[in-house]
N, C-alpha and C positions, 0 to 999 in steps of 0.2 A: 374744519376751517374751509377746507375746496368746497363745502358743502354751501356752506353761507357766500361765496362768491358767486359759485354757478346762478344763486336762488336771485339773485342781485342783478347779473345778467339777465333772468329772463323777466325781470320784471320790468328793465330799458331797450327791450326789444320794439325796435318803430312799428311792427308788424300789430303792436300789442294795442297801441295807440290808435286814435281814429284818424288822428293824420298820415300815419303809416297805412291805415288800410284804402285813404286815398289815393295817396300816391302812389298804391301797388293798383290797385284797380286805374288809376290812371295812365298808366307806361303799359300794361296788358291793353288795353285800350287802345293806345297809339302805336302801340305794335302790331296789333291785330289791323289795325287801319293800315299802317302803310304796308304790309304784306300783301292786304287784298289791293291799294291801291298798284303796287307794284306788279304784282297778279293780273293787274289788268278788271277787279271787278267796281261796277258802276259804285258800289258802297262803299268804298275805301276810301275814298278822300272825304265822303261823308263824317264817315268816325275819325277822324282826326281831330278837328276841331271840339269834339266835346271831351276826348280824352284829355286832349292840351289842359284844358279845361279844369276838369276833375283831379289831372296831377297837380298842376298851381293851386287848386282849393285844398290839399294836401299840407302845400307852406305858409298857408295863409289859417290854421290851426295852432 
């Protein structure tokens, strides 16, 4: 029975889904953006806006 549960769980994992691998590539994205931009490098505020991007194209799945 734990067995059929677990199998259930990993089948509604967001990660599994193409929305989920949005919005996980889009928060990696906007995290890597504001580190660099808080870092201080010229491409950091660059990556922001298309991360933003890519994670709302996530909810929009």
């Amino acid at each position: 029975m734990a067995n059929a549960q677990s199998s259930e769980a990993v089948k509604t994992l967001p990660i599994r889904r193409i929305d989920g691998k949005f919005r996980a590539a889009g928060a990696v994205i906007v995290a890597l953006g504001l580190v660099a931009a808080l870092a201080g490098a010229w491409w950091g505020p660059a990556m922001l806006f298309p991360g933003a991007v890519i994670l709302f194209m996530g909810r929009s799945f």
